[in-house]
C-alpha positions in Angstrom: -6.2 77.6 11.8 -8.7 76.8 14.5 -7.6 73.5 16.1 -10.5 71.5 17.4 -10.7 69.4 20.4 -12.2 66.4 19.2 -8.8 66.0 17.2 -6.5 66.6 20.1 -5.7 63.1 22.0 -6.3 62.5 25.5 -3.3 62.4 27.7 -2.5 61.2 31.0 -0.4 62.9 33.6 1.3 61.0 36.1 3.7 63.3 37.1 3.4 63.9 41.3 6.5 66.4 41.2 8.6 63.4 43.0 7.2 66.0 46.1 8.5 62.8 47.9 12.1 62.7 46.9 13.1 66.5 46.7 15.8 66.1 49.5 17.3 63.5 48.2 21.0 64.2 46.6 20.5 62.6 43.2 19.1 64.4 40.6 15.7 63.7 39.5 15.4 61.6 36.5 13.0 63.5 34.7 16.1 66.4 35.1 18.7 64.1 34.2 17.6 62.8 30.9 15.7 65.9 29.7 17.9 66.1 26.3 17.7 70.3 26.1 18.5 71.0 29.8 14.9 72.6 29.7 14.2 71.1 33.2 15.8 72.0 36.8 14.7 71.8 40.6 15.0 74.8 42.1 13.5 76.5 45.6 10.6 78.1 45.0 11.5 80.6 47.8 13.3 82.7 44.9 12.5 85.7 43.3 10.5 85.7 40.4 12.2 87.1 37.4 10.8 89.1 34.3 8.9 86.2 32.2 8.5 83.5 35.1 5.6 82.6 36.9 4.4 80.3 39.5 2.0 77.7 38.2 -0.2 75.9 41.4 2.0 75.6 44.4 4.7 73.1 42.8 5.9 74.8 39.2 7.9 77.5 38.6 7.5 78.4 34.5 10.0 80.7 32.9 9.1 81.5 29.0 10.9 83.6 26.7 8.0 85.4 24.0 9.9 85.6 20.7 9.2 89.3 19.0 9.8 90.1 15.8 10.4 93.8 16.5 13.8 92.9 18.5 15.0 89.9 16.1 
């Protein structure tokens, strides 16, 4: 299953990291009504554990890779 690009849709990012509202007390809104809990703001002065990675200067990614071997 190749998936072609001329069938993916065009998006548009407008996300600036709120890099002007990270001292602010409330929680960002993008945090607060993510419906999984996926998102949080943390300081990116922290170690990086096994299976997260700094993406650009602003996001910190942390992925868990499924295996079939340890299921």
């Amino acid at each position: 299953g190749t998936i072609y690009p001329e069938n993916v849709p065009l998006l548009i990012h407008n996300c600036d990291f709120c890099l002007d509202r990270r001292d602010q007390k409330d929680e960002l809104l993008c945090v607060k009504s993510c419906p999984s809990g996926a998102l949080s703001l943390k300081k990116s002065d922290i170690k990086l554990d096994e299976n997260t990675f700094l993406v650009g200067d602003n996001i910190i990614v942390h992925s868990i890779h499924w295996n079939r071997e340890k299921a």
